[in-house]
VOPAGU-2260 file (C-alpha; in pm, 1 decimal, decimal comma):
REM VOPAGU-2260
SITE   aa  ch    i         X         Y         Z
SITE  UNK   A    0    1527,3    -562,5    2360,5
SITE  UNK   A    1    1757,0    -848,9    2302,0
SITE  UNK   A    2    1538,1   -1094,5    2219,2
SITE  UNK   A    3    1278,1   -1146,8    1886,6
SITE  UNK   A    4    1001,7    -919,0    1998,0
SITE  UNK   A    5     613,4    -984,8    2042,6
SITE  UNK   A    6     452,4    -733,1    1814,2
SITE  UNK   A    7      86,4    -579,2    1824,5
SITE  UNK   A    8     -16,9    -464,1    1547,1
SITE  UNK   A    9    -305,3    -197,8    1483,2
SITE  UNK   A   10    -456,1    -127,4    1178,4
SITE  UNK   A   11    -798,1     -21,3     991,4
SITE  UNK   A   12    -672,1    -215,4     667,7
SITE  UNK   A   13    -560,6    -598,2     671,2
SITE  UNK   A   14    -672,3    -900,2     444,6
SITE  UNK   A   15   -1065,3   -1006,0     528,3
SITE  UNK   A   16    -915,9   -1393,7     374,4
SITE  UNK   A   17    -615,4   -1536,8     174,9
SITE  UNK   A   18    -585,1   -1343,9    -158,9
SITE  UNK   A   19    -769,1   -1066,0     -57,9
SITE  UNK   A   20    -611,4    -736,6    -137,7
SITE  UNK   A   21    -693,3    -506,0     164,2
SITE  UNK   A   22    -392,8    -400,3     318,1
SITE  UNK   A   23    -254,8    -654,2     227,3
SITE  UNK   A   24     132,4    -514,8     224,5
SITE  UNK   A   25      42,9    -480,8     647,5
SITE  UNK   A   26      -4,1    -901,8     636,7
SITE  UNK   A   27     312,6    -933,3     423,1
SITE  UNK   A   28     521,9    -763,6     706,2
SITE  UNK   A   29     371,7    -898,4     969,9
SITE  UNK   A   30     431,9   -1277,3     835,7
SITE  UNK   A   31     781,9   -1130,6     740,1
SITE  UNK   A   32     843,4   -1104,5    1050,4
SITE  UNK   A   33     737,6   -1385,5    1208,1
SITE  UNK   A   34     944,2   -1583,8     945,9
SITE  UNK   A   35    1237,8   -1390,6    1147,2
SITE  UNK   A   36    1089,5   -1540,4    1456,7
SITE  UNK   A   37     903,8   -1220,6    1615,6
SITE  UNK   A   38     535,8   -1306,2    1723,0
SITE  UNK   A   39     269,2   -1071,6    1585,0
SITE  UNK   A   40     -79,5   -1063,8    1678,9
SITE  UNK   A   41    -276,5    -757,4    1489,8
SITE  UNK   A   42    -615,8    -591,7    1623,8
SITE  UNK   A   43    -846,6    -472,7    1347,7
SITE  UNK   A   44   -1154,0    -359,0    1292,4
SITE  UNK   A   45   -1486,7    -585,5    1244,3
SITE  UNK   A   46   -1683,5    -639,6     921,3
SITE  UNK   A   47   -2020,2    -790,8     817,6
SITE  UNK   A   48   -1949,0   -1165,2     775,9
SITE  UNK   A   49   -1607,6   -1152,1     955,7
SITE  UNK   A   50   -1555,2   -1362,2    1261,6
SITE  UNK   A   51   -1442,6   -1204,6    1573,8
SITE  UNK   A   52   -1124,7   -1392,3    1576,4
SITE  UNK   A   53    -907,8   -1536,6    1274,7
SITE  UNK   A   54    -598,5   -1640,2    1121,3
SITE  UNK   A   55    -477,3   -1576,4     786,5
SITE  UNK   A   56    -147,7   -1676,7     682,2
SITE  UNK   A   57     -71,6   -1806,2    1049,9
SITE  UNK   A   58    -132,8   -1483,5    1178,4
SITE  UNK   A   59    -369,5   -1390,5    1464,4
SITE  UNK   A   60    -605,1   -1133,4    1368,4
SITE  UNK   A   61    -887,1    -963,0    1611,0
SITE  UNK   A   62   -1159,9    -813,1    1454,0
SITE  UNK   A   63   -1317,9    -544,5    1678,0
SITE  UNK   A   64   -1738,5    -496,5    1610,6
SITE  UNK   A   65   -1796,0    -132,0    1647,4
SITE  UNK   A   66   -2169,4     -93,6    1570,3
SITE  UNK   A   67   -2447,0    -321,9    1382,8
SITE  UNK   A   68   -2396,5    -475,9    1057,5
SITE  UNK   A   69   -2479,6    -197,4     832,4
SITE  UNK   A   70   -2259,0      71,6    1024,5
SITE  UNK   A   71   -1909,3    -116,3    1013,1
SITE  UNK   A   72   -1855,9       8,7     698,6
SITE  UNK   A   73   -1578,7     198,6     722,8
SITE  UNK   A   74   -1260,2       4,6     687,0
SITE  UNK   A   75   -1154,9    -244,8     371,2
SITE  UNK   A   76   -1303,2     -29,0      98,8
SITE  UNK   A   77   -1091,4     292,0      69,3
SITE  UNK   A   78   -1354,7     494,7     123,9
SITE  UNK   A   79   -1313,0     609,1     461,8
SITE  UNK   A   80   -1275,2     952,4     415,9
SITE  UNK   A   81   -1598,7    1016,1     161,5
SITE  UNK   A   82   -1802,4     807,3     403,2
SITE  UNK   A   83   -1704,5    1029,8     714,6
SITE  UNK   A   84   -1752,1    1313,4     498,2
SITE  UNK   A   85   -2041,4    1253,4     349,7
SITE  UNK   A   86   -2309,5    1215,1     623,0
SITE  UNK   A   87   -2368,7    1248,8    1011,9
SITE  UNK   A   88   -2376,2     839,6    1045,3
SITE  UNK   A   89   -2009,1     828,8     901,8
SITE  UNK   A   90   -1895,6    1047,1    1147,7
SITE  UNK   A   91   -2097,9     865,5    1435,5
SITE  UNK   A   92   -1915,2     535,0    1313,3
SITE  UNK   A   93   -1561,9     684,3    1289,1
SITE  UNK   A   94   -1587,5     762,2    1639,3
SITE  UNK   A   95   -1732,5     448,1    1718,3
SITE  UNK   A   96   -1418,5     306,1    1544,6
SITE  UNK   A   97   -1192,9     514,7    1769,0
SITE  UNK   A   98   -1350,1     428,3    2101,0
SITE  UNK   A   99   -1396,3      51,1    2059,9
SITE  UNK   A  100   -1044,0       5,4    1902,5
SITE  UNK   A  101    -861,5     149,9    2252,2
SITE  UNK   A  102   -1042,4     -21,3    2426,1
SITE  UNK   A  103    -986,5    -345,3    2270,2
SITE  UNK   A  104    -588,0    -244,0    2239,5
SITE  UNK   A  105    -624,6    -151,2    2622,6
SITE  UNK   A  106    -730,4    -467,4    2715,4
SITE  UNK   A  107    -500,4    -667,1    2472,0
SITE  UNK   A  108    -185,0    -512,5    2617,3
SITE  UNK   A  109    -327,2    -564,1    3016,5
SITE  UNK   A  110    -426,1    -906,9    2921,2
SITE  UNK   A  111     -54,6    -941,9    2765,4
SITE  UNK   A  112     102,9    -769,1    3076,3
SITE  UNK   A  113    -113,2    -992,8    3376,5
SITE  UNK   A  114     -12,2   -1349,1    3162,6
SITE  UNK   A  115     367,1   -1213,5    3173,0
SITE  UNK   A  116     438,3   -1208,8    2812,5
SITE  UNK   A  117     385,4    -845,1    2749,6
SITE  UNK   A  118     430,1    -710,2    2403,0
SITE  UNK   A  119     744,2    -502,9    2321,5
SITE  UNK   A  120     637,1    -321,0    2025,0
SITE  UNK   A  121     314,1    -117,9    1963,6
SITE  UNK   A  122     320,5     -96,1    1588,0
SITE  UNK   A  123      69,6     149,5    1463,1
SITE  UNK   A  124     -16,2     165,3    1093,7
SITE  UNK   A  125    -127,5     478,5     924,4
SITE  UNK   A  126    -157,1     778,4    1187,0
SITE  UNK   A  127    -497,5     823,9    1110,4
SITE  UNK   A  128    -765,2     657,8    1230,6
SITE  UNK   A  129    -524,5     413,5    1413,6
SITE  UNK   A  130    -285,1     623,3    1553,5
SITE  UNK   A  131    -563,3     863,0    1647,3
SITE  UNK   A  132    -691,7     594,9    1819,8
SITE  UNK   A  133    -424,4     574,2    2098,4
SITE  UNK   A  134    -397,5     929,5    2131,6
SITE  UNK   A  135    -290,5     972,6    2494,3
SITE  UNK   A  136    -399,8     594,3    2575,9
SITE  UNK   A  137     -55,9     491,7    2653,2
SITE  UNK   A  138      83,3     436,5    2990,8
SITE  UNK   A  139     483,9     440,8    3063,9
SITE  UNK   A  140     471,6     109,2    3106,1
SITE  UNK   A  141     357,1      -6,1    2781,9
SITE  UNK   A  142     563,3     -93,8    2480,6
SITE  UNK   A  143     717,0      87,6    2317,8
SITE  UNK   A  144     501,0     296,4    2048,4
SITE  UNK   A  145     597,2     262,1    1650,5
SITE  UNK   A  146     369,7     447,7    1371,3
SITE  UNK   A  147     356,6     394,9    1031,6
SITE  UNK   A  148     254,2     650,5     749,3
SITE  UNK   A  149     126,5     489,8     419,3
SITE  UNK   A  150       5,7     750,6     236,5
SITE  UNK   A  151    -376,4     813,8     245,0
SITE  UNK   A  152    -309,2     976,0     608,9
SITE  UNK   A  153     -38,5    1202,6     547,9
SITE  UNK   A  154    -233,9    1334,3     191,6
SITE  UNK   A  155    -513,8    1385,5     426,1
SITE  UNK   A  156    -289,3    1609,6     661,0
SITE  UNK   A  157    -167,5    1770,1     405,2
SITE  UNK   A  158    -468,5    1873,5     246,1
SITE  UNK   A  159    -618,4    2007,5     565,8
SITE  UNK   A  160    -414,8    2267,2     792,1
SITE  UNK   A  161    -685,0    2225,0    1082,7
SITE  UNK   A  162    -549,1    1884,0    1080,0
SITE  UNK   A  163    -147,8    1915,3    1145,4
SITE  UNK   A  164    -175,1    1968,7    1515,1
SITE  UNK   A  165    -316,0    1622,8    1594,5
SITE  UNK   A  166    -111,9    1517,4    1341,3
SITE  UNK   A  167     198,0    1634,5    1537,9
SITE  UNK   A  168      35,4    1536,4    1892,2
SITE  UNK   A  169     -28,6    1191,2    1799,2
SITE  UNK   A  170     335,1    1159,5    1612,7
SITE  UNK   A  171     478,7    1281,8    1913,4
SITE  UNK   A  172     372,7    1021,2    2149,0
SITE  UNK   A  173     628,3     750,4    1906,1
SITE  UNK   A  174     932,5     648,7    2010,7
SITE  UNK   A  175     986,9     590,8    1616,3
SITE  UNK   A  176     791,0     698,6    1291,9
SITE  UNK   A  177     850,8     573,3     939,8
SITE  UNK   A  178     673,6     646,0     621,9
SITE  UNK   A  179     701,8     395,7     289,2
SITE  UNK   A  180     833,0     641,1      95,8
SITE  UNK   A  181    1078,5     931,1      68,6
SITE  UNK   A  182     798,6    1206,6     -34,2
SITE  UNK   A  183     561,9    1064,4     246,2
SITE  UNK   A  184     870,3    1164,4     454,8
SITE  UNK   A  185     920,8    1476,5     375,9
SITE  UNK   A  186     588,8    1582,2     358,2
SITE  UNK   A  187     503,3    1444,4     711,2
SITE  UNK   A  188     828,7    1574,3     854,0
SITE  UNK   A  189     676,8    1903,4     748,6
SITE  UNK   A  190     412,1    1883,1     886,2
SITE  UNK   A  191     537,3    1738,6    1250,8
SITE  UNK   A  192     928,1    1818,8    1253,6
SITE  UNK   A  193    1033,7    1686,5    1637,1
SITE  UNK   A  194    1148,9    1392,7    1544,2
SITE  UNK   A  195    1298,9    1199,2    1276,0
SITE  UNK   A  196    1081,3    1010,8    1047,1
SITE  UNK   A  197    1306,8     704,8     894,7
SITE  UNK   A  198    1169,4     609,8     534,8
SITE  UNK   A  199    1086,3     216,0     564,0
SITE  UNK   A  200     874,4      34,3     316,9
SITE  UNK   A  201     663,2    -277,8     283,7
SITE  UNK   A  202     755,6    -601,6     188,5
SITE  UNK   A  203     641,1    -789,5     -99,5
SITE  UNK   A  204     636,3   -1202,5    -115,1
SITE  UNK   A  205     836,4   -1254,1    -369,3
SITE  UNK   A  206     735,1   -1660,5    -373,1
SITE  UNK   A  207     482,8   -1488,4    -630,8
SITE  UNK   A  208     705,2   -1392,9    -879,4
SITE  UNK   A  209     993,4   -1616,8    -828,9
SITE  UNK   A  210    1033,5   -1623,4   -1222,4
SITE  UNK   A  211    1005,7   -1348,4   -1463,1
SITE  UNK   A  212     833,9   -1565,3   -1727,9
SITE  UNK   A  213     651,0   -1475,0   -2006,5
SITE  UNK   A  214     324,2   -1562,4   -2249,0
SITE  UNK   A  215     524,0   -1794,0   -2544,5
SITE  UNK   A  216     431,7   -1712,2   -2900,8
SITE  UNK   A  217     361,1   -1965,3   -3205,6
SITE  UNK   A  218     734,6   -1994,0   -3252,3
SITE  UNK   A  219     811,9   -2064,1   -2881,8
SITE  UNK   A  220     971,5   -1707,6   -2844,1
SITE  UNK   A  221     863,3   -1562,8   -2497,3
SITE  UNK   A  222     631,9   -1215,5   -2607,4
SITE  UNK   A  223     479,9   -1024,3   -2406,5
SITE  UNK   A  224     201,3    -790,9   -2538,3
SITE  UNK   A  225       7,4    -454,0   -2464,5
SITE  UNK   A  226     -50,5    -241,9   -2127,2
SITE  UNK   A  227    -132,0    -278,9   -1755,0
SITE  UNK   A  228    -335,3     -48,9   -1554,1
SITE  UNK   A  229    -365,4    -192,0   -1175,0
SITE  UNK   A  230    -550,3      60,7    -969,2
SITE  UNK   A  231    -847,8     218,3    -762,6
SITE  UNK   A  232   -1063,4     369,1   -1072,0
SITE  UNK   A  233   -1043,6     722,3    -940,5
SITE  UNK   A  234    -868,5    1068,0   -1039,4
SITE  UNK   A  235    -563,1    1010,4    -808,8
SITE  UNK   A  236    -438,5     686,0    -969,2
SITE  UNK   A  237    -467,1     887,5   -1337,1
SITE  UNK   A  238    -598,0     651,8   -1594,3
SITE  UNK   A  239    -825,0     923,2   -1769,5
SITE  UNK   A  240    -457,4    1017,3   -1865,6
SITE  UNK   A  241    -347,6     715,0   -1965,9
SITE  UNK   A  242    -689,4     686,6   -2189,8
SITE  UNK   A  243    -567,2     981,7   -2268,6
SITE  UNK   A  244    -264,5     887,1   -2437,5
SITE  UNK   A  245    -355,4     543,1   -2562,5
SITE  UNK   A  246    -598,5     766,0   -2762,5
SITE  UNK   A  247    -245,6     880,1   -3002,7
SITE  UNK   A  248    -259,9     719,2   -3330,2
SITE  UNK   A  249      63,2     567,5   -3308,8
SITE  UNK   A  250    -143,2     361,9   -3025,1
SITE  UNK   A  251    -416,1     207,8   -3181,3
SITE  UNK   A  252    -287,1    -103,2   -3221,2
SITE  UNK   A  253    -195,9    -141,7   -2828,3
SITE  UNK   A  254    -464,6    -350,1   -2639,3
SITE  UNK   A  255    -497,7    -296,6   -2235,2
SITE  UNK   A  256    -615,4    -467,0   -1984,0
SITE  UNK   A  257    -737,4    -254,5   -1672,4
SITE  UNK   A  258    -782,7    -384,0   -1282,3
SITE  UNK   A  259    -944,2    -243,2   -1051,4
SITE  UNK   A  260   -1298,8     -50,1    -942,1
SITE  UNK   A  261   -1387,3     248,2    -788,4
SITE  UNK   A  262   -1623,3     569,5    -812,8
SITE  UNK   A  263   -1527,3     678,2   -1133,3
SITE  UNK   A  264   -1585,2     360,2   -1353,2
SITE  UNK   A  265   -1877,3     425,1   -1545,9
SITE  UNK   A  266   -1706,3     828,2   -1590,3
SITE  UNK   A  267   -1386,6     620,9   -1739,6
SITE  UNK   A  268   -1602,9     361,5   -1947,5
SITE  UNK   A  269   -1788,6     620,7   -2166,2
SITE  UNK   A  270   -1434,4     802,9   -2164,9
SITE  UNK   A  271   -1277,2     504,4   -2288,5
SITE  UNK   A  272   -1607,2     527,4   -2571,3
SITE  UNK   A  273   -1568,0     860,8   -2651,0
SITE  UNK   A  274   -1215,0     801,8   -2755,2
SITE  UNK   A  275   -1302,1     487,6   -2925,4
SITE  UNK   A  276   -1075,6     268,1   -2702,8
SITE  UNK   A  277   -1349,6      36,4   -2647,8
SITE  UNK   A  278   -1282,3    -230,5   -2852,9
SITE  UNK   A  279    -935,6    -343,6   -2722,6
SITE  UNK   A  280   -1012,1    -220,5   -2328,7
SITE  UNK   A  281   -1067,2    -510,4   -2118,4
SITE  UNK   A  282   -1211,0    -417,4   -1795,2
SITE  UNK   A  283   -1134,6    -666,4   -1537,3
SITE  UNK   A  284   -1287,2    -544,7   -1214,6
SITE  UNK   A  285   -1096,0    -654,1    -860,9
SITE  UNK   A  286    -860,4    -934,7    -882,2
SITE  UNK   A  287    -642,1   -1149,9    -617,0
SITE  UNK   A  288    -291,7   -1096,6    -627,1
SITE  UNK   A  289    -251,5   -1477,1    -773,5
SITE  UNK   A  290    -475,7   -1364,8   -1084,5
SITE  UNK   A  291    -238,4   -1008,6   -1098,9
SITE  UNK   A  292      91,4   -1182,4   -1137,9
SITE  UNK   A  293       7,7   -1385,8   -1491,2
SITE  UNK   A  294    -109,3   -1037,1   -1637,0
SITE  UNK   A  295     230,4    -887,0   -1509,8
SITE  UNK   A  296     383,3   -1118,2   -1708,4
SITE  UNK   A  297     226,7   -1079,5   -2008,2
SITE  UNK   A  298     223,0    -763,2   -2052,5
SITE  UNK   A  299     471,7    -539,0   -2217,9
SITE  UNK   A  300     453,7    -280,0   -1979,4
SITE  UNK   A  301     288,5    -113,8   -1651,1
SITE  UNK   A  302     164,3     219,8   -1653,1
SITE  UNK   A  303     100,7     400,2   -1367,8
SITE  UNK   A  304      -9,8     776,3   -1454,2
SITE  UNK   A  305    -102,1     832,0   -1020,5
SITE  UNK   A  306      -4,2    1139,3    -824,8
SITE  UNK   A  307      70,0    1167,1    -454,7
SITE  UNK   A  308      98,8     780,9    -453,2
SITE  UNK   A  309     242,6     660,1    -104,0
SITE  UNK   A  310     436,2     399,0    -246,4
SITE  UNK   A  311     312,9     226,6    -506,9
SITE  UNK   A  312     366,5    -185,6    -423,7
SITE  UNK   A  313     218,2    -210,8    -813,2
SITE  UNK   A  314     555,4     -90,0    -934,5
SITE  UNK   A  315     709,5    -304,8    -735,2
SITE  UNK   A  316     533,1    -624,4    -787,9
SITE  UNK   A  317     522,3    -546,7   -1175,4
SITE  UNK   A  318     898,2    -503,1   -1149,9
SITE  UNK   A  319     948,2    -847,6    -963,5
SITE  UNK   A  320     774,3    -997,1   -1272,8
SITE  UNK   A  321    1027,4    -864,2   -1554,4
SITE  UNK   A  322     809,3    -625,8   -1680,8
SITE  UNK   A  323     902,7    -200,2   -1673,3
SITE  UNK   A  324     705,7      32,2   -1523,9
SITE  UNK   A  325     615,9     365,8   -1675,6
SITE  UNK   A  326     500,2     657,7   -1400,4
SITE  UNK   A  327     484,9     978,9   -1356,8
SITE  UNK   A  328     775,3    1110,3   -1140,8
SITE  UNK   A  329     521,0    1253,0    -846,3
SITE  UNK   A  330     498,3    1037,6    -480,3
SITE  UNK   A  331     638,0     758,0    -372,4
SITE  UNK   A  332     709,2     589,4    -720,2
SITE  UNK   A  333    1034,9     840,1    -765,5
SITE  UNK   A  334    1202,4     586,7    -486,4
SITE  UNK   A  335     959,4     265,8    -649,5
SITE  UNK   A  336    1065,5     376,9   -1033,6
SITE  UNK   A  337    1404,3     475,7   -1091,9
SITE  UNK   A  338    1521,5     540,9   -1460,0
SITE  UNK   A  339    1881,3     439,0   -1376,7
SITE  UNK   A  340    1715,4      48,6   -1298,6
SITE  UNK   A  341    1501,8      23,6   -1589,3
SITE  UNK   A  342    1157,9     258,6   -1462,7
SITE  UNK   A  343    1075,1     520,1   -1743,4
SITE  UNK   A  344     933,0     844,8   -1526,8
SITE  UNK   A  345     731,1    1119,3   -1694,6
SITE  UNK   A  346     602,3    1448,5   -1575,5
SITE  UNK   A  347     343,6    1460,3   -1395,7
SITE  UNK   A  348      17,6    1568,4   -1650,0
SITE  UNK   A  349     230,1    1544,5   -1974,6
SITE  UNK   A  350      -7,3    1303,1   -2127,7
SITE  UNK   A  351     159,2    1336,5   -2498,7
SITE  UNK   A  352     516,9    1224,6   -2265,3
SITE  UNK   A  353     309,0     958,1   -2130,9
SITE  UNK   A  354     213,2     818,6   -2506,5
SITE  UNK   A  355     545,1     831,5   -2642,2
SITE  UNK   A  356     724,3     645,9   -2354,8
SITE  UNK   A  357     469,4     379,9   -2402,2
SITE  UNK   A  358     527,1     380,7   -2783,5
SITE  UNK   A  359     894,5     303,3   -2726,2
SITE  UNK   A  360     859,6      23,8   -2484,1
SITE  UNK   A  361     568,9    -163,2   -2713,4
SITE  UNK   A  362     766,6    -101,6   -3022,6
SITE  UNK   A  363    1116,8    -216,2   -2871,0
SITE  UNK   A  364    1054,4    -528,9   -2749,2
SITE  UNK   A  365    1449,5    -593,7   -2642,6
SITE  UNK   A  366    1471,6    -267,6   -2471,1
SITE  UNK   A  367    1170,1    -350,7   -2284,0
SITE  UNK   A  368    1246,3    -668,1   -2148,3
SITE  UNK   A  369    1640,9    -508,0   -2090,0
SITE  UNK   A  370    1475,4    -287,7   -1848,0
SITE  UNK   A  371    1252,2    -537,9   -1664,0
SITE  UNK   A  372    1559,0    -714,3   -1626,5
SITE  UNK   A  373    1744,3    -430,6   -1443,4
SITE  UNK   A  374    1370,1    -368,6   -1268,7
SITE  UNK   A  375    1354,4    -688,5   -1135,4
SITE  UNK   A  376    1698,9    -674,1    -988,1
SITE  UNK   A  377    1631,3    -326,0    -815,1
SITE  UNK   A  378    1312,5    -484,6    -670,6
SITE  UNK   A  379    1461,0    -838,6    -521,4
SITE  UNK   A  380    1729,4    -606,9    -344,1
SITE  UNK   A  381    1499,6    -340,3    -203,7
SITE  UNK   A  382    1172,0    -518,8    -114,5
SITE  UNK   A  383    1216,2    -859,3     -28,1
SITE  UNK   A  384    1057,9    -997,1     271,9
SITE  UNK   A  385    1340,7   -1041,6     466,9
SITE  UNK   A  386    1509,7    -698,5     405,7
SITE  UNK   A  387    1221,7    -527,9     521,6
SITE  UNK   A  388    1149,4    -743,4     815,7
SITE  UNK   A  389    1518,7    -667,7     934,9
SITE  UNK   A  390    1482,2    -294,2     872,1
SITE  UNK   A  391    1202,2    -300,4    1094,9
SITE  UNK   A  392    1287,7    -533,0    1392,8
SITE  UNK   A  393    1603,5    -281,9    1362,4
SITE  UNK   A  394    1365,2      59,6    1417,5
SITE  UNK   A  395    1158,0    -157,0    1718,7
SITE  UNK   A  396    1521,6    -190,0    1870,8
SITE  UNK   A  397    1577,5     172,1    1856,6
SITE  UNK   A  398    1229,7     209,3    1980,8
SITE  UNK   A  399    1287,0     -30,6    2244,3
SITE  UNK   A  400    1661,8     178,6    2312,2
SITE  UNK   A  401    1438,2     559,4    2355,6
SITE  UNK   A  402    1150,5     422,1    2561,6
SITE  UNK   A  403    1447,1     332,4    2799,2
SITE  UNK   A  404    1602,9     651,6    2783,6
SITE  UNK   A  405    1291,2     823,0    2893,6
């Protein structure tokens, strides 16, 4: 493959509009790319309200209907897997999902093939449902096949044994597989060993935090002030512990602003009461990345108390903005947080660990911003949009290389 390749992309997770947060990381590597001169075209599923066809960010998205309105509910939310679980009708739309997906990739790459500007790459993101999807729907004439682990399908692997060997079948049929993190990795390369699984992550834009500013105080000085939770409100992403800890009477005087929704709101509210947090919580509810990056910026740190994160693009876009992360040293975040670049890492579950790192960083102002400094110099050299675009136009080479082999 010599030339800048034309790219197919499928995924269950990609923006719905401009701003909108769904899988968003798969948009920011697809326009990466294109700003590297690849074409990419990405096949999705449908939603209620979503046209058929669309372009967000100059890239060309296909929506795929698999059922009425009120069925094609199982992408964009995160809730997948407790919708499939939880009743006969999930499990009737997931294989809708999977059937009208190949079929609509089918066509896409004939349609490609008969114009004669065929698509070189098949990327594949997340091995389950997508990857699942093409199971054995390849010919040896397509493109070459690249998947893509993000997290939420290897944890679901890993959780359920019945699971590996279509895990391993459908990793098998990739000429390449890469994983966002080190620990998604390992885990995966566990669980399917033929075959090397590079670690590759996402890219983030960094046009959005071009400058590590800060909120300016009476006396001009920059300050920035109090704690960050960005996350699904659930027990993976951990902030019952970080209520937890903010709960420590050298604390009290911290406020905190929390983003994001999920099942276990209300549970976390009348936590946040019991603990009688309530009166400097701010609960913010879902926000656009463009409303994220001003409270990056003024606040004095990120916490991120998750386990089994994939990657954890919060880190890393909290980084970009100046301002040092504090996480527990589980997942992906041990490659996203690194104490030697300004991240503070705890253990996993040591909530008192968690309060006194936080206690250091709001009472030190210098040392924090020092280490958002060094943060924000690990992130632009890890996670910009063009060193992730040539990482991967470097795997769909090797891709390309394999198919040719075979």
């Amino acid at each position: 493959m010599s030339r800048t390749p034309r790219v197919l992309f499928v995924t269950h997770n990609i923006p719905r509009f401009e701003g909108d947060a769904a899988g968003s990381f798969v948009l920011r590597l697809a326009v990466a790319l294109q700003q590297q001169g690849a074409r990419v075209d990405i096949i999705a599923p449908g939603a209620p309200g979503l046209a058929p066809r669309d372009v967000v960010e100059d890239v060309h998205i296909e929506r795929v209907r698999y059922g009425r309105d009120e069925h094609m509910t199982l992408a964009y939310t995160g809730t997948m897997a407790e919708t499939v679980m939880g009743s006969w009708r999930g499990r009737w739309s997931l294989l809708q999902l999977l059937w009208h997906m190949r079929a609509q990739v089918r066509a896409r790459l004939d349609e490609a093939k008969r114009s004669g500007d065929p698509y070189d790459v098949l990327h594949v993101h997340w091995w389950f449902p997508s990857g699942l999807a093409m199971w054995k729907a390849l010919k040896p004439s397509d493109p070459s096949l690249v998947i893509t682990m993000h997290g939420s399908d290897v944890r679901l692997a890993e959780k359920k044994p019945v699971v590996h060997p279509i895990m391993r079948a459908v990793l098998e049929q990739a000429a390449a597989r890469t994983a966002v993190s080190s620990w998604l990795a390992d885990i995966a390369h566990g669980i399917a060993p033929a075959g090397e699984i590079q670690v590759a992550p996402m890219p983030v834009d960094t046009r959005h935090f071009d400058t590590p500013s800060t909120v300016a105080d009476a006396d001009g000085q920059e300050e920035r002030n109090g704690v960050l939770f960005v996350g699904r409100l659930n027990a993976q992403k951990g902030l019952a512990d970080l209520l937890q800890a903010l709960a420590s009477p050298a604390l009290r005087h911290v406020p905190v602003h929390v983003v994001g929704d999920g099942p276990d709101r209300a549970a976390l509210v009348a936590l946040a009461d019991q603990l009688q947090l309530a009166d400097r919580i701010q609960w913010l509810g879902t926000l656009p990345q463009s409303a994220l990056v001003p409270l990056y910026k003024a606040a004095r740190t990120v916490v991120m108390p998750s386990r089994g994160e994939g990657l954890g693009l919060v880190a890393v876009e909290s980084q970009l903005c100046g301002t040092p992360v504090i996480a527990y040293a589980d997942g992906g975040l041990l490659d996203v947080v690194r104490p030697a670049n300004g991240g503070t890492l705890v253990q996993a579950g040591d909530v008192a660990s968690l309060a006194t790192a936080i206690e250091r960083l709001v009472n030190d102002p210098g040392n924090a911003e020092r280490l958002g400094h060094l943060a924000r110099a690990d992130m632009l050299a890890r996670f910009t949009t063009r060193a992730v675009a040539d990482r991967y136009l470097s795997i769909y080479r090797q891709a390309a290389e394999q198919a040719v082999r075979r």
